[in-house]
N, C-alpha and C positions, 0 to 999 in steps of 0.2 A: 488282351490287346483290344483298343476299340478307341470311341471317340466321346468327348464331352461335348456336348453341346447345348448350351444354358446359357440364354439371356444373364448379363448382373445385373445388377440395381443397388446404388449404394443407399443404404437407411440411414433413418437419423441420427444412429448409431456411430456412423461414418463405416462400415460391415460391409462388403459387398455381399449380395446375398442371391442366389438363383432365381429370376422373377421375367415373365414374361414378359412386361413392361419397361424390361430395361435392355442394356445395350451389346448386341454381337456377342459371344465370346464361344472360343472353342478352343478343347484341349486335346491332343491327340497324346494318349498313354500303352506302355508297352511293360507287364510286371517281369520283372529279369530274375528274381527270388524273393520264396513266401519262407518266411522264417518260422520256428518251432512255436512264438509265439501269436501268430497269427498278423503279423506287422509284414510287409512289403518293401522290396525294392523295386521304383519305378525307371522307366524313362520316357521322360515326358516333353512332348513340342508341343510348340505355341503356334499356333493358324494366328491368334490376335494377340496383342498383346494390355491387357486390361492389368488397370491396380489389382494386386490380390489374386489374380483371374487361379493360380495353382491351389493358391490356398482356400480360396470359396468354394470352386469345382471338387474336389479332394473333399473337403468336407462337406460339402451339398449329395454326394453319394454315397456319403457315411463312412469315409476311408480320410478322417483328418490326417494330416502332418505329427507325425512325432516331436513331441517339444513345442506345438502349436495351440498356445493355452488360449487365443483369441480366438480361434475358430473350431474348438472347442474340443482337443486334443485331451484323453486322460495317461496321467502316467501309467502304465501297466507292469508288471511283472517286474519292479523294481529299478525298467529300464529309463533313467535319468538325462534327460537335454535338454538343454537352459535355451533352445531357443528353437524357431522352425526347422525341423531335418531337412533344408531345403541344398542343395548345390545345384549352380548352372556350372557344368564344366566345356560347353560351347555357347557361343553367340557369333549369331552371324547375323547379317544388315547390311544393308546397302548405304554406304554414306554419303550423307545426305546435299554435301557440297561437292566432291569428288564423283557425285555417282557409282564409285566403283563399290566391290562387293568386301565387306570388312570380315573375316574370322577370326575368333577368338578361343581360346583354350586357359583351363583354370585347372588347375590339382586339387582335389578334393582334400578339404582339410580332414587332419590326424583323427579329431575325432567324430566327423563322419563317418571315417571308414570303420574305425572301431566299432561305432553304431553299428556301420551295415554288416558287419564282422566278414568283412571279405578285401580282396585286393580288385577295386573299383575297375581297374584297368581291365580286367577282363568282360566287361561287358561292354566299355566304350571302341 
């Protein structure tokens, strides 16, 4: 459990990248299970909310995204995902005409949960 706390800075690259020169961001992370292969389930809130800000953070402390080949994620032990392991299954906001406060809920898709090999509900 603990806090990210890293300037980004987007490169020429278009990358956001941890850089003192660049802008706010902070992640607040909590691991819920370490799995046999050394891979992670997080849960993770956003203090700001930056392009990328999960996936630069996460890989700037050397814990890329599973299935995140741009920020520079390697396949391991066979395990295969065609895309960032990422799920938001809440978002909340205050909207922005209404001012009231908006929440939202999402079911993790099939093969997430496969990934995580667990039934996600138990930890939300």
């Amino acid at each position: 459990e603990g806090v990210i706390d890293l300037p980004l800075l987007r490169g020429e690259d278009g990358r956001r990248r941890a850089d003192p020169a660049g802008v706010r961001a902070v992640t607040h992370y909590r691991t819920l299970k370490v799995c046999a292969d050394r891979s992670a389930l997080l849960l993770l809130r956003l203090e700001t909310g930056r392009t990328h800000q999960i996936r630069a953070h996460m890989s700037a402390v050397g814990c890329p995204l599973v299935g995140d080949l741009y920020y520079g994620a390697k396949v391991e032990n066979g395990a295969k995902f065609d895309r960032p392991a990422l799920h938001s299954c809440r978002l909340r906001f205050v909207h922005p005409l209404s001012g009231e406060t908006v929440e939202l809920y999402a079911k993790p898709p099939e093969d997430f949960e496969r990934l995580c090999g667990c039934d996600l509900h138990e930890f939300l």
